[in-house]
N, C-alpha and C positions, 0 to 999 in steps of 0.2 A: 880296638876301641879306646877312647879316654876313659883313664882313670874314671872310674862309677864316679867319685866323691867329686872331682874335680867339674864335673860334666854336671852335677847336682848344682853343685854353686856357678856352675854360668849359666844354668837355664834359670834361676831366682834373681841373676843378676839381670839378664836381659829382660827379665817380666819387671823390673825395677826400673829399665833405663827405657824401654816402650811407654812410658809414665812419665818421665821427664818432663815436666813444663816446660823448656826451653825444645824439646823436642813436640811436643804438641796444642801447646797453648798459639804461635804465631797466626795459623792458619786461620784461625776464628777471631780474629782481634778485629771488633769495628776501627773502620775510618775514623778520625776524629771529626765532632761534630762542627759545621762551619760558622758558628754562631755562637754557643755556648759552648760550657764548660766541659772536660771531661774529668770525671772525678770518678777513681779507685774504692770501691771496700769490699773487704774479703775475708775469709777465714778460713780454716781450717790448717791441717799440719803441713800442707802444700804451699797456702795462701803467701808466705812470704816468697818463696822462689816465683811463684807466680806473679807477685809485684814485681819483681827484679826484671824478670822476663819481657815483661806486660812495658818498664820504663826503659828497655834497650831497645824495643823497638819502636815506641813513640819518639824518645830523646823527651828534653825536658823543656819545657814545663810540666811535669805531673804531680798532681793532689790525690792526696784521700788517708786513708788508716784502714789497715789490714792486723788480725788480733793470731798467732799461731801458737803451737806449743811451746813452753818453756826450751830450749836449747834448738830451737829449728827457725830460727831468726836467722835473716840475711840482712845486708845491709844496703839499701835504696837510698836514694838521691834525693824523690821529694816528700815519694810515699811514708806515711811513718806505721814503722813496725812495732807490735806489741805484740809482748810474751804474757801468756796468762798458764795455768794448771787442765790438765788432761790425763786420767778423763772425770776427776770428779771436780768442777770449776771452782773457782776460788775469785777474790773480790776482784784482781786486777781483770779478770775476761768480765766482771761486772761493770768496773767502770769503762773497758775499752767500749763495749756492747752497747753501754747509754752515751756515749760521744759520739759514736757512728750513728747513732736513731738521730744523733742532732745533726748530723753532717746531712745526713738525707731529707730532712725537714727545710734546707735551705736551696732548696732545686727549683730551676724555671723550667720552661714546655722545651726552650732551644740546646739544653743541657742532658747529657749522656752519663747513667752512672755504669762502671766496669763493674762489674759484680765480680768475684774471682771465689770459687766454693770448692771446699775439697774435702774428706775426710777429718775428723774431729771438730769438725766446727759447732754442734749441740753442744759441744763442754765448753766451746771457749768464747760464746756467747752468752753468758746465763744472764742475761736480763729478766729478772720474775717478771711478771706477770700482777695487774694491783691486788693485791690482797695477798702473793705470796711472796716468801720472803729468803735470801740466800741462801738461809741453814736449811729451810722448807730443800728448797733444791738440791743440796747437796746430801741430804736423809735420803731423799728418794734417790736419788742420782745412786749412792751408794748399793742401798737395796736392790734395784734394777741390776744393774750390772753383777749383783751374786744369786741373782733369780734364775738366770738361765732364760729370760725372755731374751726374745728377734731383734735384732735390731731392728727394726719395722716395729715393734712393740713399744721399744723403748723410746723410740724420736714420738709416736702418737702424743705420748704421754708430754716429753718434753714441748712438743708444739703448743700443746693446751696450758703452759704453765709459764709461758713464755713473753716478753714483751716486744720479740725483735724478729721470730721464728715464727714458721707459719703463714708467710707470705706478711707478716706485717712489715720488715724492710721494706720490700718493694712498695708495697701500700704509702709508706711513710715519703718515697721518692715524688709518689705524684708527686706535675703533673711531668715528670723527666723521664725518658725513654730511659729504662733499664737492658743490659745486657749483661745474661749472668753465663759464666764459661765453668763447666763443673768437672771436677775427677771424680769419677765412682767411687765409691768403699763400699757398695752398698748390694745388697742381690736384686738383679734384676732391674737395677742402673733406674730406680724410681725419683725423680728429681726432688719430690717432694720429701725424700726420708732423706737427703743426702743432706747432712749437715744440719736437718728440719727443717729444711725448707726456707731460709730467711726471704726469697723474692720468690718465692713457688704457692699459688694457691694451694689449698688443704681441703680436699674431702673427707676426711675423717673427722669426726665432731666430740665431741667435750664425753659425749656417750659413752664414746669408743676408749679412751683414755682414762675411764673409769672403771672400766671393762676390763683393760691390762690391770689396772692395781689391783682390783679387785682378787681378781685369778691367782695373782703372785703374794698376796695377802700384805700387801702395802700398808703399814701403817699412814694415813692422813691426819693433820689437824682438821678439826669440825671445819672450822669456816673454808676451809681447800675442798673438803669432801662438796659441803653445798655447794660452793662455784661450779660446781663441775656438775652436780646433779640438775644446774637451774641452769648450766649454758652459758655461764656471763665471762666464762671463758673462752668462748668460740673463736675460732681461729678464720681467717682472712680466707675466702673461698674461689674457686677457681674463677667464678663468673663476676668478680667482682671488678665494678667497672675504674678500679684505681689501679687496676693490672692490665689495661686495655695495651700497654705499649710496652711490655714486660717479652723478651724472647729469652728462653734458654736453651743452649747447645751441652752435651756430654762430649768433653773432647780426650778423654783416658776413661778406660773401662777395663776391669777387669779378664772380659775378653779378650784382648786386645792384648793384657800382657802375657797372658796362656796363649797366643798365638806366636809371640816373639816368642817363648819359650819352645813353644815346638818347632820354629825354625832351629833354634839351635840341637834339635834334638835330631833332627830331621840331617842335618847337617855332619853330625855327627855317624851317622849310617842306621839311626836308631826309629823304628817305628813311632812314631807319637801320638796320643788317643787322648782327647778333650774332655773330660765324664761332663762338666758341666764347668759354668760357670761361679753358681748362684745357689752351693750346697750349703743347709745349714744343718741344725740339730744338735743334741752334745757331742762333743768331739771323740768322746770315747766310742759313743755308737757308732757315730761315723766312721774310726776306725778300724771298725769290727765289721762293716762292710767292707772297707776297703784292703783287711786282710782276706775277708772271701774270695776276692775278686780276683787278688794276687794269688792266690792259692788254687784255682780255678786255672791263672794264665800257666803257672807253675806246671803244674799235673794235668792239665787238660787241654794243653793249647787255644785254652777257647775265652772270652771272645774273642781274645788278642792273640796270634804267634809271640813268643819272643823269641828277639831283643824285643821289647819295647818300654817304652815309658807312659804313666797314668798321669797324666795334668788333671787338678783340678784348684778351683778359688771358690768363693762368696765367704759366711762369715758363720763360723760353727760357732757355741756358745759353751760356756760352762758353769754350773751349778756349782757353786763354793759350797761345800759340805766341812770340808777338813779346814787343817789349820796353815794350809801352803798358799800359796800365792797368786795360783788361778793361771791363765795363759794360755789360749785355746790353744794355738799350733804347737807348744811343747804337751800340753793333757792328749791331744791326739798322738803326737806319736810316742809317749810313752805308751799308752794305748795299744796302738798299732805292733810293736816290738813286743807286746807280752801279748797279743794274739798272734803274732807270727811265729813264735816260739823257735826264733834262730832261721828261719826257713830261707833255706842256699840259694844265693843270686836275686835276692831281694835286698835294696839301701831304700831309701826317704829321707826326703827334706822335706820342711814343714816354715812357711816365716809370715810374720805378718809385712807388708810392702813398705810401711811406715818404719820399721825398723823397731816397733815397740810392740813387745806379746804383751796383751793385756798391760799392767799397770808398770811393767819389765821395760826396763832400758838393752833390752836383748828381742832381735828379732824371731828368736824359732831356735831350731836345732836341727841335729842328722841321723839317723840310726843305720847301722848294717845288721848282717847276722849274727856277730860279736858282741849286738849290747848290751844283751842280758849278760852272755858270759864275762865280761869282763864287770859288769855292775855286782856282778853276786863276791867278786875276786876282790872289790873292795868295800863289801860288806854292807851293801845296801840292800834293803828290800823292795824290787820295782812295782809290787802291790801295792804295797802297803800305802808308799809314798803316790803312788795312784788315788787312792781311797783318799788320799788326804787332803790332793790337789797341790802336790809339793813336786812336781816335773821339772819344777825351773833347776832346783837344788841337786837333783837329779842329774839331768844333761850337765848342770855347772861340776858336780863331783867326777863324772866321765870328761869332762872337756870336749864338751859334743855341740857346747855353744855356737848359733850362728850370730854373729854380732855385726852389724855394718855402721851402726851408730845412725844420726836422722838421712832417713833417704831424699825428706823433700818432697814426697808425693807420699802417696798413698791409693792402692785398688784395691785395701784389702789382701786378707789370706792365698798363701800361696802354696800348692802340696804337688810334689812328684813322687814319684813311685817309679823309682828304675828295677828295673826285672830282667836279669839275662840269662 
């Protein structure tokens, strides 16, 4: 068999390149309109490869403004690219957010706008909402993201506070046929939590977004509280007849890259087993299932023979308690390696697809049976630093780092579990 470690990094590699915009945006590209205009906007950590993509197969003439994360910039011909802050937004995703609400206010019936949506676009979007204000968003923005809420929790919230999210892009397009082409990051591949939805109607109401804060104990200013008690936040609804010519496709799913991953696993002579797509929860929990699991295949041959390997993705969370760094996929397998406690013929890899765990310019890390022993050899505590939410420092102290730097796409968490 291949080297465990080696065989870890190419099945995270293939769940990376199954994601590819130039590998799966082509198929989904409308014709150009025969009459009007076609005009690009987009966002998230993808959205620039996707322009790139999006003007090699038109050729040019192409227009529009795509806003992505800071260092995941490509460089386009007509489309223009902007870098703004991820994941708590800052003024540049402010002002790209209100130039694209103008770009879409300038549309006729015989014009087509490319929607292009991927992962991190709620940060790089922050257009408030009237009455709320940048710092507003970025308090709460902050807060959410060390609550341990869903992502499904947290876009609610964002939708409702938002100027551009929530289907209001699309709305703002009347009366031009939108087409929006979207990468997952999200469980269970909801168009409307992907990115929050900028051309996606909103079922969730002002209620419900008050509901999340509430629960996580969100501090509000008064007048944000009221908007939201009285509705005058409401978000653009599915049936609303300024979305009448609005289509969306999901052309990268997280599925889909757990599938290319188990072809190469497959390939390799190795059983491969799917748990899910679309697991969430804290990541430490989640670990501690999925050392049962392993320990199960171990000693009991059940449910799985080994060889095999455990794919799984969607988007586990973590509750910042201590004073480290956060990063789901490295909290879970630190996790994971202090419930495994050494257990022979078990490694994991853990990464997020974007190439960024949590706020980390690092995507994940690797663990085998050796990582306690060799962690304790240089005088770390793997608890402690647990408790702390310091795993990044961790894996960085071992050199256990998975680094690929921006991938370009993004579906989301990505976890193997080789077992032999």
């Amino acid at each position: 068999m291949t080297d465990p470690q080696d065989l870890l990094r190419a099945m995270f590699a293939a769940a990376i390149g199954a994601a590819q915009p130039a590998q799966c945006l082509p198929p989904f590209l409308p014709m150009r309109p025969e009459k009007g205009r076609l005009v690009v906007l987009g966002a998230g950590k993808a959205s620039a490869e996707m322009a790139r993509v999006a003007e090699a197969h038109y050729g040019p003439p192409l227009e529009g403004l795509v806003v992505t994360r800071y260092g995941h910039a490509v460089p386009c011909a007509g489309i223009e690219v902007v870098e703004a802050a991820h994941p708590v937004p800052d003024a540049a995703g402010e002002r790209a957010a209100r130039r694209m609400l103008a770009l879409a206010q300038d549309l006729g019936p015989d014009d087509t706008v490319l929607c292009l949506i991927s992962g991190g676009g709620s940060a790089l979007l922050p257009l408030p909402a009237p009455g709320v204000s940048l710092d507003d968003k970025q308090a709460i923005n902050r807060a959410l993201l060390k609550s341990g809420a869903t992502i499904a929790e947290m876009n609610t919230v964002r939708r409702h506070l938002s100027a551009i999210k929530g289907g209001r892009l699309a709305a703002a397009c009347a009366p031009a046929r939108v087409v929006t082409l979207m990468i997952s990051d999200v469980p269970g591949d909801d168009p409307s939590i992907i990115a929050s939805g900028p051309t996606v109607g909103d079922a969730t109401t002002c209620a419900a977004a008050l509901e999340v804060l509430t629960r996580y104990a969100i501090a509000l200013p008064e007048g944000l509280s009221k908007a939201l008690k009285t509705g005058t936040l409401e978000s653009v609804k599915p049936d609303d007849p300024r979305l009448a010519r609005n289509e969306a496709h999901l052309i990268a799913t997280p599925q889909a890259a757990l599938e290319a991953a188990a072809d190469v696993a497959r390939q390799a002579g190795l059983a491969a087993h799917i748990l899910s797509d679309a697991i969430e929860g804290e990541a430490r929990e989640v670990a501690r299932v999925m050392a049962a699991l392993a320990r199960q295949v171990v000693h009991r041959g059940q449910p799985f023979a080994r060889p095999c390997v455990l794919l799984s993705g969607g988007e586990t969370t973590v509750s910042v308690r201590g004073t480290g760094r956060g990063g789901r996929n490295v909290e879970f397998l630190l996790a994971l390696a202090l419930a495994l406690e050494g257990l022979a013929g078990v490694q994991a890899v853990a990464g997020d697809t974007d190439g960024v765990d949590g706020a980390e310019e690092v995507a994940g890390a690797r663990i085998d049976p050796d990582t306690l022993v060799r962690a304790h050899a240089l005088g770390l505590a793997p608890r402690a630093m647990l408790d702390a939410n310091d795993a990044h420092a961790f894996f960085a102290a071992l050199g256990a780092q998975v680094i690929t730097g921006p991938t370009l796409t993004n579906v989301n968490d990505f976890r193997a579990v080789l077992i032999t």
